[in-house]
N, C-alpha and C positions, 0 to 999 in steps of 0.2 A: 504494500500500500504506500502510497504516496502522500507528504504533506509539504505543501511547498509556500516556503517561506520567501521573503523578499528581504534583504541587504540593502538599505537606505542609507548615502551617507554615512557607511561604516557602523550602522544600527538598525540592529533587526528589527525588523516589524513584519506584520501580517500581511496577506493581499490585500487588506484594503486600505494600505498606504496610497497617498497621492502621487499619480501617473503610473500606476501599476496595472500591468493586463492578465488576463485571467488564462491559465496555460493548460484548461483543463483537458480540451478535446488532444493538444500535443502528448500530454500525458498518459491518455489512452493509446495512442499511435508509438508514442515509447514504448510503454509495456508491454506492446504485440513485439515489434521490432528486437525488443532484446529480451523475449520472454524464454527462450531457452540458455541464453546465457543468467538471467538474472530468478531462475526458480527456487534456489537459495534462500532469496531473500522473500520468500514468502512468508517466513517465518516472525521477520521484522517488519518496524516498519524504515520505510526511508524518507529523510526530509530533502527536498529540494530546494537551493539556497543559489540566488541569483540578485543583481543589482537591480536596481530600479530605472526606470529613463531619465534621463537629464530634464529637467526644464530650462533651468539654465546652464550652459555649455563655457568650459572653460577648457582650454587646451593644456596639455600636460595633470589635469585636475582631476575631470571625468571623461575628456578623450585625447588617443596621443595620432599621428597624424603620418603618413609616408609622405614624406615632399622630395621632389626634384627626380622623381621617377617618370611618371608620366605629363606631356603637357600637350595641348592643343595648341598647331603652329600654322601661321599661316606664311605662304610660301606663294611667290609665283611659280608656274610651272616650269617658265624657261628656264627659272634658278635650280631646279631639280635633273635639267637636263645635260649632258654630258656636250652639248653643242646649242646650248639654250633655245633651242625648236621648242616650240608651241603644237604640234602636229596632233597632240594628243588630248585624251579626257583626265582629271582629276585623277578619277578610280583609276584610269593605268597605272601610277605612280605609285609603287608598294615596295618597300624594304630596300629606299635610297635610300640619299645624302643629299645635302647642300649641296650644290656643285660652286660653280664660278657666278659673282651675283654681278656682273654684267651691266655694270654700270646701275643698277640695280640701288637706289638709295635707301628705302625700305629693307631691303636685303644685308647691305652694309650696317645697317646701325642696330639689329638684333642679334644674339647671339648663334650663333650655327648651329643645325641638329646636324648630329653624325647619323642618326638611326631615323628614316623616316620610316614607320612602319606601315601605314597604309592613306589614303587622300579621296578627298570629295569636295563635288561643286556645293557652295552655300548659297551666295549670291555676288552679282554683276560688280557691287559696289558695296563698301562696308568701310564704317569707322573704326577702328580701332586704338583702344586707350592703350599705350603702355606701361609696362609697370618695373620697377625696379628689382630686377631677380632676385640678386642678391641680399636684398633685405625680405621681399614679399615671398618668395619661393613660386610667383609668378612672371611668368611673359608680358601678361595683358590683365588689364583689369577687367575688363569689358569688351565684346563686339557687339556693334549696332548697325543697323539698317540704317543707310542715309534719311536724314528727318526726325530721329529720335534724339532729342538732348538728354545729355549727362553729365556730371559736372568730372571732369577727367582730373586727378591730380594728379598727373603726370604731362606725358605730350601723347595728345591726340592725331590719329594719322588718318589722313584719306584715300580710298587705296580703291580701284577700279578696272577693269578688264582694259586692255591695252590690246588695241591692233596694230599691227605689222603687216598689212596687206589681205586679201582677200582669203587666203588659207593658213593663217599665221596671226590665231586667234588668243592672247597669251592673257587666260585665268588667273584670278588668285585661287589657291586651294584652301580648303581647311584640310589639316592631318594630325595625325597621331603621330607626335614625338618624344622617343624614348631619348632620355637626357642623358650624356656620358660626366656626369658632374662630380668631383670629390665632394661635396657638398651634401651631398643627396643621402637622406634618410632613408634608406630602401633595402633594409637588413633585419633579418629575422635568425635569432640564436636558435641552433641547435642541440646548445648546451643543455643536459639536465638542470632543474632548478630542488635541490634536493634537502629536506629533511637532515637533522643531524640523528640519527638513527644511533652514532655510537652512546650517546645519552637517552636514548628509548625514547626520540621523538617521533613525531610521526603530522604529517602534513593537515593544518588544519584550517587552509585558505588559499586563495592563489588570485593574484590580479597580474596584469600586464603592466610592463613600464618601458621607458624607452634611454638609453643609457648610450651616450658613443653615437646615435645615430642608428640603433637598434632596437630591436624590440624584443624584449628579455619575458620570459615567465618568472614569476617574483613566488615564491613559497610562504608561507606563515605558518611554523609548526610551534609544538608544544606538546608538554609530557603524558605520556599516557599511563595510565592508573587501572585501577582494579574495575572491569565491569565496563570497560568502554571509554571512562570518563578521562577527561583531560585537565594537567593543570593549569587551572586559566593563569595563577603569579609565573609561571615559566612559558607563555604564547609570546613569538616574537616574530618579524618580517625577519628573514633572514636574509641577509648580504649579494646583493648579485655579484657572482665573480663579472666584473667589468674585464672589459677589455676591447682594444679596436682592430679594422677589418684589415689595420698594415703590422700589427702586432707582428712580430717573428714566432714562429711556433703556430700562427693561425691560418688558418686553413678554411676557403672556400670550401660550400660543402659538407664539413667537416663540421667546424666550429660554427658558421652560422650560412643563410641562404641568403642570396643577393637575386632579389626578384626582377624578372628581367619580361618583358614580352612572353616570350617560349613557357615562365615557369611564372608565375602567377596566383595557383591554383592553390586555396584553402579549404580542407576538408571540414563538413559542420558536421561530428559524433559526437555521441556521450563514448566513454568507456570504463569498464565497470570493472575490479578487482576480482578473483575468485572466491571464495569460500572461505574464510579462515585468515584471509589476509586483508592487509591496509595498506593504502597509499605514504608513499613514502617521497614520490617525488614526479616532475613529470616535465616533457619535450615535446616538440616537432621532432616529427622524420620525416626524411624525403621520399616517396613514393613513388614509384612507375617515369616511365622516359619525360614526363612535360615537371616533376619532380615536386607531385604535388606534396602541401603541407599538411601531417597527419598527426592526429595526436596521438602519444603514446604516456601510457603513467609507470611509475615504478613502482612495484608493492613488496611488500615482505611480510612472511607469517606472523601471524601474533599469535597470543596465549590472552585469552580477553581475561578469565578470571582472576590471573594473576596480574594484567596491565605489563605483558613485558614480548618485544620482539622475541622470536626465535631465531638467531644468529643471524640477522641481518648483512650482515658482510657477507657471504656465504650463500646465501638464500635467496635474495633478492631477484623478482625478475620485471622484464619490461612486459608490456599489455598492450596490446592495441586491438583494433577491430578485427577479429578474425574475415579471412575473406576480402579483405579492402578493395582489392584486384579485380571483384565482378562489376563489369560496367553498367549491369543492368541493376544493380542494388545502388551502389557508390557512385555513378558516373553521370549523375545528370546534375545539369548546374543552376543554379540557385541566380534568376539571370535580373541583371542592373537595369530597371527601364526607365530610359530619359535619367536618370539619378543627379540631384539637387546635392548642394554640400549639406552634410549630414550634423554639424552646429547648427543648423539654420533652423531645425525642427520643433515642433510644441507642440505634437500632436501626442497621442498614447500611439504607441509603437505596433509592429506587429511583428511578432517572431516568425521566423522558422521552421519550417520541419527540419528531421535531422534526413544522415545518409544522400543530402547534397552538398556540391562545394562549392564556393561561389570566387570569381577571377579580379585582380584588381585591375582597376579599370578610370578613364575620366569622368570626371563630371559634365553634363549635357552642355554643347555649344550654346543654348539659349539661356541657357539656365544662369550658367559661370564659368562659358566662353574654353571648356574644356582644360581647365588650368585646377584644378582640384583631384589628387588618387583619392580616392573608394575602393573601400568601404573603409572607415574609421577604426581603430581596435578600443574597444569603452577601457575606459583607468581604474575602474570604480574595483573594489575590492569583494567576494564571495567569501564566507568566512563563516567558520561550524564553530558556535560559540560551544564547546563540551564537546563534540562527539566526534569520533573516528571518521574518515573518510574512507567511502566505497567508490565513487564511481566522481568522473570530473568530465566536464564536455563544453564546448564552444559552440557558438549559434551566431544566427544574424538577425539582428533587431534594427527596423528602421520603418518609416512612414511607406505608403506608397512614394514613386519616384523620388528617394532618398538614396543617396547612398551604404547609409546603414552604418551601421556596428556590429563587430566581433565580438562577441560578451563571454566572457568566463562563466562555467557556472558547477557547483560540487553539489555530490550527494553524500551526507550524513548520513550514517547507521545510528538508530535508537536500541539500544542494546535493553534488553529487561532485564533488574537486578536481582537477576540469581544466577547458582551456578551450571556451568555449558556442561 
């Protein structure tokens, strides 16, 4: 059975805290979904313990952001051509470069994409606000249809189809530009984030943080006692081993993932501990050739009655979703439409189903000019005030045409006080 709590502001409350949605019909669709893994815990019950929605949105606070991955670029075509011909449509134009910008003055005074991943016609004629990368993490503030005022704080540019003669018709584009930036937050650890187990802890929270320009799983354990229970005077966040992606000794792949076009892909599961053990700790893995991101937890036996690992050093093993690999269970995507930056939102959210992944991706040309990665990772903390943890999972919460959020979210085991 299920009781599912909400984490507000780092304090629990019930479902009917303000901006909370009600998880009841996912909840039945969980318990078919991992009803043969999770027959165990029939016995129990389980609390589900997840954040709330932002009303107000603060960056680094309750969400942390990938900048200088992806951006919407607008390019003439002749700038994309290796002999600046115009002969062509937008959509021809897939997995260039900048080439030569051809006296090109628009083209000279933005900065280059090396990666143009794919291009479309928008319109004849369009304003465009610049904006200062290096501080904003954008290209452009704004595009506008000639005729709509805005107040630009930066410089505003005018920018229009250009002829060259009768068959030599030369477009601006919009595209998708993957940025080659030192700059660019666009890193996801591989690292475990782990429990110190040789004290007999064991994992009693977990939220996302962003460290270095990465995005780290952060743990909160605390001691475990007789009967399930934790001691709340020893719960503490425990220390991300920091570190950066020129570090000596680190490793692409290895140590963390550098999301690129090709690799993108975030896995949304619960996954749930065996019988007899506790989470002790938990990671990304990479998965299959596009290398998508998959959760995995660490657990180790326990001895509830007494509150004490069973040789954790020793024992310990990784979990993840049995099966990952079938494309007709795992393999359908959780897909972005039109998606708005995901601060912007005030509405009650809508989750999720689980067993899809969802890709990052820009935010809508109309929306915010394609200069925003989607979906957000939420900051907010998930946190089992007393009880052991069984199962930990990630989802995607956001409005319609939102970009959304990745939300952490744990399941608590309620243990009954006697003995196993």
């Amino acid at each position: 059975m299920f009781l599912e709590v909400f984490s507000c502001f780092a304090v629990l409350a019930t479902a009917t805290c303000h901006n909370c949605v009600s998880f009841q019909e996912e909840e039945f669709r969980l318990s078919q979904t991992n009803q043969q893994e999770l027959q165990w815990t029939g016995r129990y019950n389980l609390t589900r313990i997840t954040s709330c929605s932002s009303i107000k949105h603060r960056e680094g606070k309750t969400y942390l952001e990938i900048t200088n991955f992806l951006h919407g670029y607008i390019i003439n075509m002749k700038n994309m051509h290796p002999r600046g011909q115009c002969r062509q449509e937008c959509k021809d134009f897939t997995h260039v470069k900048t080439e030569k910008c051809f006296q090109n003055k628009w083209c000279k005074e933005q900065p280059p994409c090396s990666k143009i991943i794919k291009c479309e016609f928008k319109s004849a004629a369009m304003n465009v606000c610049r904006s200062n990368m290096r501080r904003t993490n954008r290209r452009y503030e704004y595009i506008d249809e000639p005729g709509i005022e805005r107040n630009c704080t930066d410089t505003s540019v005018y920018l229009e189809t250009q002829s060259r003669g009768l068959f030599d018709i030369c477009d601006y584009c919009y595209c998708i530009c993957e940025e080659d930036m030192p700059s660019a937050d666009r890193y996801i650890s591989l690292r475990t984030a782990v429990a110190d187990v040789s004290d007999n802890r064991i994992v009693t929270g977990i939220r996302f943080i962003k460290n270095n320009g990465i995005i780290h799983f952060q743990v909160q354990d605390g001691k475990l006692m007789s009967y399930g229970k934790i001691d709340q005077s020893t719960v503490r966040w425990v220390p991300v081993r920091k570190f950066t992606v020129t570090d000596r000794n680190v490793h692409e792949n290895v140590d963390y993932h550098k999301l690129t076009w090709q690799h993108r892909r975030v896995q949304l599961n619960d996954v749930f501990a065996d019988e007899g053990f506790v989470i002790t700790g938990v990671r990304f893995k990479q998965i299959g050739h596009h290398l998508r991101l998959n959760l995995e937890i660490l657990t180790a036996p326990v001895n509830y009655a007494i509150g004490k690992l069973i040789n954790p050093k020793n024992t310990s093993t990784y979990k993840g979703i049995p099966n990952i690999g079938l494309v007709n269970k795992f393999g359908k995507e959780l897909r972005l439409s039109q998606p708005d930056v995901p601060s912007r939102d005030r509405k009650a959210s809508i989750v999720s189903s689980t067993n899809k992944y969802v890709q990052f991706t820009t935010t809508d040309y109309y929306k915010d000019a394609g200069q925003t990665t989607v979906p957000f990772f939420d900051a907010k903390a998930a946190e089992s005030r007393g009880s052991p943890l069984v199962g930990i999972g990630i989802f995607h919460r956001g409005v319609e045409e939102s970009g959304g959020f990745i939300v952490p979210r744990i399941y608590a085991l309620n243990l009954p006080k006697r003995k196993f």
